[in-house]
NUVEXVO-784077 format. One line per 4 residues: their letters; for each residue x, y, z of N, C-alpha, C. Coordinates in steps of 0.05 Angstrom, whole numbers, always signed. Example, Ala and Ser with C-alpha at 12.3 -4.5 7.8 and 13.67 -1.06 7.14 Angstrom:
<atoms>
AS> +264/-114/+156/+246/-90/+156/+264/-66/+156 ~ +257/-45/+142/+273/-21/+143/+258/+1/+157
</atoms>
This chain:
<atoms>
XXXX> -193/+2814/+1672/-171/+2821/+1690/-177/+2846/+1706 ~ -191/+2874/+1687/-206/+2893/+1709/-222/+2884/+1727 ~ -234/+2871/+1717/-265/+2861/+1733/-250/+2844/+1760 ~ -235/+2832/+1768/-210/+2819/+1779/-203/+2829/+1794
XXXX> -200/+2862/+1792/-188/+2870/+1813/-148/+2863/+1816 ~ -147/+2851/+1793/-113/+2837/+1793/-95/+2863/+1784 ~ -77/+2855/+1803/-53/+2885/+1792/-36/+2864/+1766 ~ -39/+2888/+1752/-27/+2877/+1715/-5/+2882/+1718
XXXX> +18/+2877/+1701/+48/+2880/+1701/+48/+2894/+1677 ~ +69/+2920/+1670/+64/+2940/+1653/+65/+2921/+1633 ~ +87/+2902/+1628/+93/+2882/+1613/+75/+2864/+1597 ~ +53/+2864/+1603/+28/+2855/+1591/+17/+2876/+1572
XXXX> +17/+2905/+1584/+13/+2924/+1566/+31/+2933/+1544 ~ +60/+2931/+1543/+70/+2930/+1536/+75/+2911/+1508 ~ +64/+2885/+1510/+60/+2875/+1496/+43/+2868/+1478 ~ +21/+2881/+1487/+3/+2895/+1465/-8/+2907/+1457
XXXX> +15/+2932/+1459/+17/+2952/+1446/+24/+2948/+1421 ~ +46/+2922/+1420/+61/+2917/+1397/+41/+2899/+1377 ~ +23/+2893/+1385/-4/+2868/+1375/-24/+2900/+1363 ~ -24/+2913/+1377/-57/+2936/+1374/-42/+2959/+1346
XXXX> -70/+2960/+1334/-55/+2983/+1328/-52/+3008/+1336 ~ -30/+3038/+1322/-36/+3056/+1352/-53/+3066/+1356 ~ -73/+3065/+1345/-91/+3076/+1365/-101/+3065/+1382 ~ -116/+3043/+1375/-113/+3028/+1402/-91/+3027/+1427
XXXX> -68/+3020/+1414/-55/+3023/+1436/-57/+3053/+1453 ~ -57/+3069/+1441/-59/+3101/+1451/-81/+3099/+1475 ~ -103/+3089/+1457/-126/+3087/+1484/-119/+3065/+1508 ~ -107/+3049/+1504/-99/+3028/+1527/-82/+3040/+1542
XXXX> -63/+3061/+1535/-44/+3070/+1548/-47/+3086/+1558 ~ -73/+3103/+1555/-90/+3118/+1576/-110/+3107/+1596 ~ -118/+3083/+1587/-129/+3069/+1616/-118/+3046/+1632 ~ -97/+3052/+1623/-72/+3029/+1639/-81/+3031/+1669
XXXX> -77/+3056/+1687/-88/+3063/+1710/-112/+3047/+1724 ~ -134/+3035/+1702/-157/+3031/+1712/-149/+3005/+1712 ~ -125/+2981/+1708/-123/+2964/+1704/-97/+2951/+1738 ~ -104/+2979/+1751/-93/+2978/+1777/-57/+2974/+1771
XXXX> -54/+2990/+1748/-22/+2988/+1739/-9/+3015/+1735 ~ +18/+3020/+1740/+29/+3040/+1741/+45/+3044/+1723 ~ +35/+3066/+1702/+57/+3067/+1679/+77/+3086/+1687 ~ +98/+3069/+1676/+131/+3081/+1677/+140/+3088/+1650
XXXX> +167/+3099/+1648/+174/+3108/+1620/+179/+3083/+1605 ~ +180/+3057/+1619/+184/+3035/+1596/+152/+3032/+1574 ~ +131/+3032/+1592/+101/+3043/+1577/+106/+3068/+1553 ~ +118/+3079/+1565/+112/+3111/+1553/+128/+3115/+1524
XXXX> +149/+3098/+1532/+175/+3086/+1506/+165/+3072/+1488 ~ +135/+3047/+1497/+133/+3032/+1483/+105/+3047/+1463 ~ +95/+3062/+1480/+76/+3076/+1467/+87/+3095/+1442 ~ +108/+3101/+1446/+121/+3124/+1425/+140/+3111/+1405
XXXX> +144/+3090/+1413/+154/+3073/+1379/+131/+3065/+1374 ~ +108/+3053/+1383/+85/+3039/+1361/+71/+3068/+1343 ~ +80/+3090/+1356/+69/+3116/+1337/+81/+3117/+1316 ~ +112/+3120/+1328/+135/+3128/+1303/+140/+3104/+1280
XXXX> +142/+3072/+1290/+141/+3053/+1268/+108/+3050/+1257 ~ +97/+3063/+1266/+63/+3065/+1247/+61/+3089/+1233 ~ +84/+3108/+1228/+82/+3130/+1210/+70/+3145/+1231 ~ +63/+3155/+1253/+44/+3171/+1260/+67/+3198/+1275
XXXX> +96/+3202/+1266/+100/+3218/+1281/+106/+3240/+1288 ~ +86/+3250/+1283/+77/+3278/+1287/+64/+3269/+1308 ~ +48/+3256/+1320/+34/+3244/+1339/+53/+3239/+1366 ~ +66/+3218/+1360/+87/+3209/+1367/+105/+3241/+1387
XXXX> +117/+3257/+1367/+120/+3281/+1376/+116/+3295/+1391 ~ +89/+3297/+1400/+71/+3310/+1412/+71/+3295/+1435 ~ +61/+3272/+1440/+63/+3262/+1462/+93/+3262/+1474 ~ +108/+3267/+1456/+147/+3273/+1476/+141/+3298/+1481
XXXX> +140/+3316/+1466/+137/+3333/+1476/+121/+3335/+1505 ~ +103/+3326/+1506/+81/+3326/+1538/+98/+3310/+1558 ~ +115/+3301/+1558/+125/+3281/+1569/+136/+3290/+1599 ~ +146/+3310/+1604/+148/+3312/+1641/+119/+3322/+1649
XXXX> +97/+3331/+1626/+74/+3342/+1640/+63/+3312/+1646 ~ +57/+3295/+1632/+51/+3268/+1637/+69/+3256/+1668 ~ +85/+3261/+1668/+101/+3253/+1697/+117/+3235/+1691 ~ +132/+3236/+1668/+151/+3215/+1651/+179/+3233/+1646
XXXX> +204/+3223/+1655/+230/+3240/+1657/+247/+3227/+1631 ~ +246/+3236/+1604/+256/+3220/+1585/+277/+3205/+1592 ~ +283/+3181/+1578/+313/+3172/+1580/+328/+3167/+1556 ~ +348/+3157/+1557/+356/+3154/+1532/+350/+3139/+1514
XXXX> +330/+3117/+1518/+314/+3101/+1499/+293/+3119/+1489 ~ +283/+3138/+1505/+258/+3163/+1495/+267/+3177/+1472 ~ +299/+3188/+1481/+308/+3213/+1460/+319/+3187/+1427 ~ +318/+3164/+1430/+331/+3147/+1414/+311/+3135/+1392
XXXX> +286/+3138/+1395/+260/+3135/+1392/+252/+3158/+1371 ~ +253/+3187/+1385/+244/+3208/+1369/+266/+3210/+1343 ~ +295/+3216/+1354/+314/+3207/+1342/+303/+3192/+1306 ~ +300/+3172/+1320/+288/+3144/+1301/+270/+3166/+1274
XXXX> +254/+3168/+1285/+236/+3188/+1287/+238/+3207/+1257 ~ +256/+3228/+1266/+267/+3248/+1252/+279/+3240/+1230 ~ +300/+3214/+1233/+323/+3210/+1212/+300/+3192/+1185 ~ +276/+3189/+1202/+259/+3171/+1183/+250/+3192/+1150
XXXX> +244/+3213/+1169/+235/+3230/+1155/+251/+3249/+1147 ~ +278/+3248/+1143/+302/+3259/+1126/+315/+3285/+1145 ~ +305/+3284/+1162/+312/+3309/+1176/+339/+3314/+1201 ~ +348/+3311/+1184/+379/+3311/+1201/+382/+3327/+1214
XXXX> +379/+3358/+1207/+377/+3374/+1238/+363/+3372/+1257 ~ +340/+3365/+1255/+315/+3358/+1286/+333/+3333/+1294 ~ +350/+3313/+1281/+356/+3296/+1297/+382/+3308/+1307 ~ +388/+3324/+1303/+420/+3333/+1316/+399/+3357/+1340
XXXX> +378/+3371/+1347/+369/+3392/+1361/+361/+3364/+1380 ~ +348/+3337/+1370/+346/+3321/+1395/+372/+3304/+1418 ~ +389/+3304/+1393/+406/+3302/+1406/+426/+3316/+1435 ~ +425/+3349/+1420/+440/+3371/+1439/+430/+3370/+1458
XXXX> +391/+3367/+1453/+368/+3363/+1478/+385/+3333/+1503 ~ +392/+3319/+1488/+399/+3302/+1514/+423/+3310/+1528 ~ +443/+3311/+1515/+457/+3318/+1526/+458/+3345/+1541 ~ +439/+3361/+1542/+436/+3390/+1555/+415/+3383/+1579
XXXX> +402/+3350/+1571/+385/+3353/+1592/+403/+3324/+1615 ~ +424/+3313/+1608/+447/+3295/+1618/+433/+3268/+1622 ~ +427/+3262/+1598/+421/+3247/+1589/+440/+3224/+1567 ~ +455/+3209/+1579/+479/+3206/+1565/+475/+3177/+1532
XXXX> +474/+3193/+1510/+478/+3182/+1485/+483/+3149/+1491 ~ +469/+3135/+1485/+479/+3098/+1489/+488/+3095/+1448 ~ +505/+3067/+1453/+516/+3066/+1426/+490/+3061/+1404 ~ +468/+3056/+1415/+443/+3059/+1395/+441/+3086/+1382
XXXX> +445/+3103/+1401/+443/+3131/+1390/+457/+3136/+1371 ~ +488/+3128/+1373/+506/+3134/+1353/+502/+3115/+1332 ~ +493/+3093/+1328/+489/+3084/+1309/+460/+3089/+1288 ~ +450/+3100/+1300/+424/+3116/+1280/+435/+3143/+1271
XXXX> +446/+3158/+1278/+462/+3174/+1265/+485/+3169/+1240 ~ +499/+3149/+1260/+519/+3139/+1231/+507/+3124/+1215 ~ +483/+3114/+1216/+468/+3088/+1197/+460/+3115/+1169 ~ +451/+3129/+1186/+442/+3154/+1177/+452/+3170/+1148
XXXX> +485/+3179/+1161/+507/+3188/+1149/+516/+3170/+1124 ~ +513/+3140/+1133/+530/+3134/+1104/+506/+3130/+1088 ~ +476/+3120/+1102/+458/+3120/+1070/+461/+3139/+1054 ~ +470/+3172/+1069/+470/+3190/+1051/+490/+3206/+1033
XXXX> +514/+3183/+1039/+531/+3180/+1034/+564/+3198/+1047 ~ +547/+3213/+1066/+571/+3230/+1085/+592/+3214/+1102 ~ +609/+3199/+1090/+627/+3186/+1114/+649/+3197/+1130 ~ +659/+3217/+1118/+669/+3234/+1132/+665/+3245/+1169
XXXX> +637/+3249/+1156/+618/+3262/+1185/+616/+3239/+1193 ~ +604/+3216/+1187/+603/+3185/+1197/+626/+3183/+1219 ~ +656/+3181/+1203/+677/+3176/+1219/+683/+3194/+1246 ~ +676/+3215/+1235/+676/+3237/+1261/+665/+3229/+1288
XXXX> +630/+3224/+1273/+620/+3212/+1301/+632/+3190/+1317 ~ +649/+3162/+1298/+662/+3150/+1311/+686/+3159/+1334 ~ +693/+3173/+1316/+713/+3194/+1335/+698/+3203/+1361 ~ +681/+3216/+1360/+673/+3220/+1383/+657/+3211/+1404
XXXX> +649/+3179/+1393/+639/+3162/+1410/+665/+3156/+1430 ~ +689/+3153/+1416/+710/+3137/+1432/+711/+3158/+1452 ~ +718/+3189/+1448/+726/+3203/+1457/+707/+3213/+1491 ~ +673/+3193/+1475/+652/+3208/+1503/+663/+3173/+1519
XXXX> +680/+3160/+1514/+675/+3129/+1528/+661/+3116/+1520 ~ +643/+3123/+1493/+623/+3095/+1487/+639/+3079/+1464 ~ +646/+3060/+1467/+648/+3025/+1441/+637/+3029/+1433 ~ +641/+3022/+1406/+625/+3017/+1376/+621/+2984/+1373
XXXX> +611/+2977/+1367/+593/+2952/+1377/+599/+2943/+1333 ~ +587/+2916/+1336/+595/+2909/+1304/+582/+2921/+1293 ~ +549/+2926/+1302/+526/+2943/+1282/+539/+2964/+1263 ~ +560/+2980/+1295/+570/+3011/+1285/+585/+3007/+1265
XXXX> +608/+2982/+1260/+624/+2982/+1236/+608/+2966/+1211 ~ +589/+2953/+1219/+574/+2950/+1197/+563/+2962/+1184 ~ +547/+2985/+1192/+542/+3010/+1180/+563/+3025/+1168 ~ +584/+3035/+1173/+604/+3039/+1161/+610/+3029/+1133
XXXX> +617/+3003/+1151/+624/+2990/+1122/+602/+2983/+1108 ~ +576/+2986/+1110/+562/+2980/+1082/+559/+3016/+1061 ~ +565/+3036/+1077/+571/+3060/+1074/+597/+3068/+1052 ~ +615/+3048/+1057/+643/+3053/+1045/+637/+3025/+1014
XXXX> +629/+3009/+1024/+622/+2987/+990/+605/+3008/+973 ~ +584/+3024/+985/+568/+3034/+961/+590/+3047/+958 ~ +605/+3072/+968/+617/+3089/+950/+646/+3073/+945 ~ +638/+3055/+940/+661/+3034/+927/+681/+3032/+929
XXXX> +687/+3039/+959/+714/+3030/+977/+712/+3009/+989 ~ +710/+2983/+975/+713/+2963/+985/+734/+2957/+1001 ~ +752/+2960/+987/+788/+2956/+1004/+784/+2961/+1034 ~ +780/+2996/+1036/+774/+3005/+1059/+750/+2992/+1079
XXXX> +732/+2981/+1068/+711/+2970/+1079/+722/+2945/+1094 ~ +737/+2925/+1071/+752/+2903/+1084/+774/+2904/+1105 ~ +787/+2932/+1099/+807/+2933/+1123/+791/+2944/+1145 ~ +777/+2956/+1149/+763/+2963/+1176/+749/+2935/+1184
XXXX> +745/+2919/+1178/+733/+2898/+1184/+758/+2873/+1197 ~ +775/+2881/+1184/+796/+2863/+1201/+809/+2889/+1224 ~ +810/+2910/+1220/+818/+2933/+1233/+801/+2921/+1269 ~ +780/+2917/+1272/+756/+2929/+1289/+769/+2907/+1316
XXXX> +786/+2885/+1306/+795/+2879/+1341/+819/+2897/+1352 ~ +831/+2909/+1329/+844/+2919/+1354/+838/+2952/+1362 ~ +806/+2957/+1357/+802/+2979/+1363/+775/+2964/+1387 ~ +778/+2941/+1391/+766/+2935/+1415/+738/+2920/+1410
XXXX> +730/+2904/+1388/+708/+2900/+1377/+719/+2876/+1362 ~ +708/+2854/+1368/+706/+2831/+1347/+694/+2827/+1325 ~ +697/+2822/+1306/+678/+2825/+1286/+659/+2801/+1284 ~ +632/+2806/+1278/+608/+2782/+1287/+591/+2774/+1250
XXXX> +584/+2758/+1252/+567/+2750/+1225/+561/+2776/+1211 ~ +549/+2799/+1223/+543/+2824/+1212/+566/+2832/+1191 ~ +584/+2826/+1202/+610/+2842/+1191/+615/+2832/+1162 ~ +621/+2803/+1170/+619/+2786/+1139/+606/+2787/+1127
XXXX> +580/+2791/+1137/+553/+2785/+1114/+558/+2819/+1097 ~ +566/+2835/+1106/+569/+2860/+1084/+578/+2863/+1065 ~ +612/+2847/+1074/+624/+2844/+1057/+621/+2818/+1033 ~ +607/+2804/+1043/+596/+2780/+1021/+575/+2790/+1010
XXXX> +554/+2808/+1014/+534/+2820/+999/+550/+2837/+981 ~ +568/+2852/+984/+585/+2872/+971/+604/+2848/+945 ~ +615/+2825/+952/+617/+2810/+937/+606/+2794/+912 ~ +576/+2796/+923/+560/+2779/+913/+544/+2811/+890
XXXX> +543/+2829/+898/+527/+2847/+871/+552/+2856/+857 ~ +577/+2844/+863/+591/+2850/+839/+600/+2823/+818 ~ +594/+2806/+832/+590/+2786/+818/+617/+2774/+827 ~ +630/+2771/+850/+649/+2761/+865/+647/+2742/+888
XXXX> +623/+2706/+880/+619/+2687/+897/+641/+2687/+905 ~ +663/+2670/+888/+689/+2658/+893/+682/+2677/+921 ~ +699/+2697/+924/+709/+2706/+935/+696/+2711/+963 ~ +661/+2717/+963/+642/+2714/+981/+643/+2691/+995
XXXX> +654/+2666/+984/+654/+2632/+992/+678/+2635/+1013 ~ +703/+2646/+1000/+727/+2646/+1023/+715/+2666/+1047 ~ +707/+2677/+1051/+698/+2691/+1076/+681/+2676/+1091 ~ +664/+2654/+1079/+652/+2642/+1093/+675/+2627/+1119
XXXX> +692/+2609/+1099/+711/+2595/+1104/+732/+2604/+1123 ~ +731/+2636/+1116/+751/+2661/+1144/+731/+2654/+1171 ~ +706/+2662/+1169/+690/+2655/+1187/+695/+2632/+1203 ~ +694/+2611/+1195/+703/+2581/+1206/+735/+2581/+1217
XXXX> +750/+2589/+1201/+786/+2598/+1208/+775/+2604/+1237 ~ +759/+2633/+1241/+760/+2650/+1268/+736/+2634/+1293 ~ +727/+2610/+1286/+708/+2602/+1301/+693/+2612/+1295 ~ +683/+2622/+1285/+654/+2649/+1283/+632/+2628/+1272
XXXX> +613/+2619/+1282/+591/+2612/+1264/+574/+2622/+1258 ~ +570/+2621/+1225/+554/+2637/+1215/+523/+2631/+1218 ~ +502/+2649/+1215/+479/+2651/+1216/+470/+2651/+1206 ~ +441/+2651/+1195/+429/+2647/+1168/+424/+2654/+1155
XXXX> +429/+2690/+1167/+430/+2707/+1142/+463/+2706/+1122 ~ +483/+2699/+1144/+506/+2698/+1130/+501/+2677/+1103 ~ +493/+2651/+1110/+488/+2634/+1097/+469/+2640/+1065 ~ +450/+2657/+1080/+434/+2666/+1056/+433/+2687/+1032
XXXX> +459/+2695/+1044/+470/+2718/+1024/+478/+2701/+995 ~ +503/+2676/+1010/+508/+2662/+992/+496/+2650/+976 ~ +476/+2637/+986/+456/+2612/+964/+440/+2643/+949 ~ +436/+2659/+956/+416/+2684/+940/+435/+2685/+913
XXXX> +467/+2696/+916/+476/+2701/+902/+489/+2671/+880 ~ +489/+2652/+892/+494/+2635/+876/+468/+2619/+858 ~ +451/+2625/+858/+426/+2626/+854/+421/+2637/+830 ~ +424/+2656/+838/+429/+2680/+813/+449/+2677/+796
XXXX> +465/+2667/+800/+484/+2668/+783/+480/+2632/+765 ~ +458/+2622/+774/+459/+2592/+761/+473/+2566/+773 ~ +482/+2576/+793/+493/+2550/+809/+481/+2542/+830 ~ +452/+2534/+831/+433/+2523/+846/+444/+2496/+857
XXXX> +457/+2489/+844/+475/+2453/+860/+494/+2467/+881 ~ +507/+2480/+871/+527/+2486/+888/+518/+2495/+918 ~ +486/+2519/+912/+476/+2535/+934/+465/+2500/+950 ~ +454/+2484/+938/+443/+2466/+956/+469/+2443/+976
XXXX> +488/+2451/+960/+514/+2439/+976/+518/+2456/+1003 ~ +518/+2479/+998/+519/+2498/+1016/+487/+2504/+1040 ~ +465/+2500/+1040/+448/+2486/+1052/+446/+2463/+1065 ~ +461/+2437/+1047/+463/+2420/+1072/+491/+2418/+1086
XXXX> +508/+2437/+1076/+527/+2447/+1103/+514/+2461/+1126 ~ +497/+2481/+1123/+485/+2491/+1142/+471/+2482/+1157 ~ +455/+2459/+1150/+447/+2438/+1170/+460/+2433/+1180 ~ +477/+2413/+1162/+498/+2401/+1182/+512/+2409/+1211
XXXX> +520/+2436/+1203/+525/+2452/+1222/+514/+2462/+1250 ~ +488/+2453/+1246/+465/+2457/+1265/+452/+2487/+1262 ~ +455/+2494/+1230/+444/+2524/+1229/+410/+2516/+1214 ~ +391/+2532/+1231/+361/+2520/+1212/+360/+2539/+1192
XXXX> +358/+2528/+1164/+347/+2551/+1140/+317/+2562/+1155 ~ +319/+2582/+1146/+282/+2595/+1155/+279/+2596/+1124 ~ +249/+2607/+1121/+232/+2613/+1106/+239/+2623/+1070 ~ +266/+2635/+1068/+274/+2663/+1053/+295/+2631/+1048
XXXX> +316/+2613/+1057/+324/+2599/+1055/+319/+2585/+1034 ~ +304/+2562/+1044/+277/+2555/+1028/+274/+2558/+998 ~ +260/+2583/+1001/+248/+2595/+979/+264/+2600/+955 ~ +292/+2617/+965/+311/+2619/+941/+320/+2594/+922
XXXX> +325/+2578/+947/+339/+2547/+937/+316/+2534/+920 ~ +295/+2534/+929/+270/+2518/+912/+268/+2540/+884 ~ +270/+2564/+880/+264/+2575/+862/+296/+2577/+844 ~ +319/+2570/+858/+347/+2571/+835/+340/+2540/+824
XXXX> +330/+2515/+844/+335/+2497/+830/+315/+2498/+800 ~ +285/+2508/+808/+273/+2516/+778/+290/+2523/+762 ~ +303/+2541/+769/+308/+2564/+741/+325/+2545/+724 ~ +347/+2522/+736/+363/+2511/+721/+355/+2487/+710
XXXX> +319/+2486/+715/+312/+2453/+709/+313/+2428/+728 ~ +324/+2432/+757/+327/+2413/+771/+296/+2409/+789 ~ +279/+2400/+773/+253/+2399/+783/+247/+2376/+808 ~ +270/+2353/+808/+262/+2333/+821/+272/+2338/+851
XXXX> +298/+2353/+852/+310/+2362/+873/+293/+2382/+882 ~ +285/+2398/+872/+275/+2421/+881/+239/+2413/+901 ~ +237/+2395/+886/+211/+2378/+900/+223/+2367/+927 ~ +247/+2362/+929/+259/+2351/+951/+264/+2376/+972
XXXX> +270/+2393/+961/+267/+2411/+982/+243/+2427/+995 ~ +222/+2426/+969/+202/+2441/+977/+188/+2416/+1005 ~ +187/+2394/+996/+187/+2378/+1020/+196/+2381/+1048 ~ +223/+2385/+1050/+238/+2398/+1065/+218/+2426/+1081
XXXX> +217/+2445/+1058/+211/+2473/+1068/+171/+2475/+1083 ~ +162/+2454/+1078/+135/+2452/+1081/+131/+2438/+1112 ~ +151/+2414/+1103/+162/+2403/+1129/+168/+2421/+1166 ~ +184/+2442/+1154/+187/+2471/+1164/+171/+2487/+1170
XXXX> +143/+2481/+1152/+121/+2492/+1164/+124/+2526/+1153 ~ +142/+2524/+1137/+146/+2553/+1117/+129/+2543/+1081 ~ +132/+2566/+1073/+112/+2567/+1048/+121/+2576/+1020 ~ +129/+2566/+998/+129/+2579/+975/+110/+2602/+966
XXXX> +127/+2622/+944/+111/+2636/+937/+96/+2620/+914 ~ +74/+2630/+911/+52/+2623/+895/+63/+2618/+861 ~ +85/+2631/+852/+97/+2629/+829/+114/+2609/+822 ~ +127/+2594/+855/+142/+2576/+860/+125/+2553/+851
XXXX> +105/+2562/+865/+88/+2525/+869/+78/+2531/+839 ~ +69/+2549/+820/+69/+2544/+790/+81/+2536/+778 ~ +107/+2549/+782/+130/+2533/+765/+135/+2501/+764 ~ +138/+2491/+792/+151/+2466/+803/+129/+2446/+795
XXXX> +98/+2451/+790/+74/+2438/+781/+85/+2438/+742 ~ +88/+2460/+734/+94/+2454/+700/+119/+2442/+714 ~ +149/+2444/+714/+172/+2434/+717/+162/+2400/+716 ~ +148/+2398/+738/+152/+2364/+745/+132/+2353/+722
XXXX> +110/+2364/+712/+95/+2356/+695/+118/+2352/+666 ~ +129/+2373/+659/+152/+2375/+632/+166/+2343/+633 ~ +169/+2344/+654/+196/+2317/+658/+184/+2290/+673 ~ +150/+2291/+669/+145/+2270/+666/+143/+2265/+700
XXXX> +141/+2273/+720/+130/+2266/+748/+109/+2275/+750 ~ +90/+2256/+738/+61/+2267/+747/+49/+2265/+779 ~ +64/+2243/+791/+62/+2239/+818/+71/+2266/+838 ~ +94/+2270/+834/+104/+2307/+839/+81/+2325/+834
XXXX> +75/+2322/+813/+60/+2350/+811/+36/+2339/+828 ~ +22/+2327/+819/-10/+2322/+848/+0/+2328/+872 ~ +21/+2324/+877/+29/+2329/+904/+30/+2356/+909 ~ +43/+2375/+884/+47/+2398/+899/+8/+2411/+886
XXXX> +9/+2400/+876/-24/+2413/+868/-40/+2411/+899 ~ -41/+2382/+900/-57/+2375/+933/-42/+2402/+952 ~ -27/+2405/+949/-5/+2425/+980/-19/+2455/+974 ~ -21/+2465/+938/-37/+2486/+936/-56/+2491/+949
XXXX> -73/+2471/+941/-101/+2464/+954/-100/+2474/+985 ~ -89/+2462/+990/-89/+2455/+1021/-81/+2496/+1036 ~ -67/+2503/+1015/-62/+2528/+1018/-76/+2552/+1007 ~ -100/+2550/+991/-109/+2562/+979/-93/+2578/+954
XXXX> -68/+2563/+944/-54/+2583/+926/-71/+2566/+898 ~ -69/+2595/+884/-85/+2582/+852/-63/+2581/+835 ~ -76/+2572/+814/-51/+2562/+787/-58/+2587/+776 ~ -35/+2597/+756/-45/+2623/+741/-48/+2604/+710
XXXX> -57/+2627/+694/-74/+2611/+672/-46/+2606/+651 ~ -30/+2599/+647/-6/+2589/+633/+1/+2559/+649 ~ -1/+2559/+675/+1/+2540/+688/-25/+2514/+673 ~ -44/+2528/+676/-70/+2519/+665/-67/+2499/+636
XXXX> -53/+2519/+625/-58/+2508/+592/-36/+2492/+588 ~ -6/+2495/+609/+3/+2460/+606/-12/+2442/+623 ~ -25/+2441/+637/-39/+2415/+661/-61/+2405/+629 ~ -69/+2431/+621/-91/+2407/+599/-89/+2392/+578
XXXX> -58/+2407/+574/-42/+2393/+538/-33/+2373/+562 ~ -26/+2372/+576/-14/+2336/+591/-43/+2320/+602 ~ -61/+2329/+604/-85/+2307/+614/-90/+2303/+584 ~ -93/+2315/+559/-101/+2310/+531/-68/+2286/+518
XXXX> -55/+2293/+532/-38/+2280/+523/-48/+2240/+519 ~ -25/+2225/+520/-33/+2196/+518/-21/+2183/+541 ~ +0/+2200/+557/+10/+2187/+579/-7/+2167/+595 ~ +3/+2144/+608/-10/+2131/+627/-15/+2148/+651
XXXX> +12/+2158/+658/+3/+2170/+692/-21/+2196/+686 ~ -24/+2200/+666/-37/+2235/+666/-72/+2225/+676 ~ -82/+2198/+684/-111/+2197/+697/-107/+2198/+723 ~ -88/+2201/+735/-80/+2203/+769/-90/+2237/+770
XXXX> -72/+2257/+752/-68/+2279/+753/-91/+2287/+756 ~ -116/+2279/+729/-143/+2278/+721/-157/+2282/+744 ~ -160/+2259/+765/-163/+2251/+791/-163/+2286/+805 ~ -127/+2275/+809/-126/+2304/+830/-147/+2329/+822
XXXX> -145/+2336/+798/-143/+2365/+787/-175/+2364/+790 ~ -199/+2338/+785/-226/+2341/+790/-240/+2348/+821 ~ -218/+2339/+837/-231/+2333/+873/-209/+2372/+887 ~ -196/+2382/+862/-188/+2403/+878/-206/+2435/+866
XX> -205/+2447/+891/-215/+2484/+881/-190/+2497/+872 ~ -177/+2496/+847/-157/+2520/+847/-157/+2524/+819
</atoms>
């Protein structure tokens, strides 16, 4: 493309920055110029998160700091970045001195800003100061967006104001904010580590009341926790509602449901989904595909297991050595099907 002579769109650089690592990117973002392209602060932004999410920022730093010598006028995605930055590394006052910095340099706070601060406040359990800042977002004209009351409210369940958590969550339309999947899914995670499905299930069901359709993390809170709790039938009832619904399980989906139906013995179903999840072009963990190889072998589907043996294969996952020593007490066995198994287990590497 140099050799070309073609004018690049920062946008290309931009995008892999996010592919390189930074140093590389660092060096690309100093010969951007030779690539007949003109970096702007959207470059300069993208250069200074791949520092700060690579740990580098002290680095990172330094180049904000250089930043009108470079010919770059921060904006508020710049000061939101360093921000990022500071609170990573526990330092609450450098993120309140970058803050005063914007606003002294009129640079006006976007609701990102305020929500890295308050995300901030309740990990550390200050809600007080949290609420304040709410206060004073309304007061500069900026909305609090669902993120902002989500943070909140996952701030108010740890210090185990649930109540309060749930009433700000029905509170937030008439302070001008609908409440979105985020909102629910807190309060059903907050349900679900105290060991309150029931109750996590009717919120789904509030969700549907308000039109709201849920998403797949909402979805996934549920089947995690019902999972856990031994009701792997129930979580797969709730999976093929989500289909139904036109919601796709991803990967984490999947995985939980294939590994609750193990835990309770449902080996034949659970082959039905790993089907499903492969189908998907997503992958069990390596412990999964052990289990569900003994599981279907225990209960006599020797056809199941070659299957998921062949799928190992095919994936490079190995059997660990417990896996091992039931596959050999069932080929020593007298079963008929166990010379198919024989078969598989001679023509595979694992």
């Amino acid at each position: 493309m140099r050799d070309t002579e073609l004018q690049c769109r920062e946008s290309v650089f931009i995008a892999l920055f996010q592919h390189y690592g930074p140093q590389k990117a660092f060096e690309l973002f100093n010969r951007m110029p030779q690539f007949n392209c003109v970096r702007t602060i959207q470059s300069f932004n993208a250069l200074l998160n791949v520092l700060v999410d690579n740990n580098l920022f002290d680095k990172a730093n330094h180049v904000f700091g250089r930043s009108y010598e470079m010919g770059f006028r921060p904006n508020t995605v710049t000061f939101n970045i360093i921000m990022k930055g500071w609170l990573a590394k526990g330092e609450w006052e450098k993120a309140c001195e970058v803050f005063d910095e914007m606003l002294q340099k009129r640079v006006q706070p976007s609701v990102v800003t305020y929500n890295s601060l308050i995300g901030f406040l309740c990990r550390k359990g200050d809600l007080d100061k949290a609420m304040t800042l709410l206060e004073d977002m309304r007061q500069k004209g900026k909305h609090a967006n669902e993120v902002t009351y989500a943070l909140l409210m996952e701030g108010l369940c740890s210090a185990e104001k649930y109540e309060e958590a749930k009433k700000l969550m029905f509170d937030m339309a008439y302070r001008g904010c609908k409440a979105q999947p985020v909102n629910f899914g807190v309060l059903m995670n907050d349900f679900g580590k105290r060991g309150k499905v029931g109750e996590a299930k009717s919120l789904l069901h509030e969700m549907k009341k308000r039109r709201l359709k849920p998403d797949v993390v909402t979805y996934n809170i549920l089947i995690n926790y019902l999972c856990k709790e031994g009701k792997a039938v129930e979580a797969y009832k709730v999976l093929t509602e989500m289909q139904i619904g036109g919601c796709e399980p991803n990967a984490a989906t999947y995985r939980m449901m294939v590994d609750g139906l193990c835990q309770i013995g449902d080996f034949e179903v659970g082959l039905s989904v790993l089907n499903a999840m492969l189908t998907s072009r997503h992958c069990p963990r390596s412990e999964t595909f052990n289990y569900l190889v003994v599981g279907l072998l225990k209960c006599g589907n020797i056809d199941g297991a070659c299957f998921v043996l062949e799928e190992m294969e095919k994936r490079k996952v190995e059997l660990d050595l417990k896996s091992w020593e039931i596959i050999i007490k069932s080929v020593c066995s007298e079963d008929k099907g166990v010379s198919e198994l024989m078969k598989v287990l001679a023509s595979l590497n694992i």
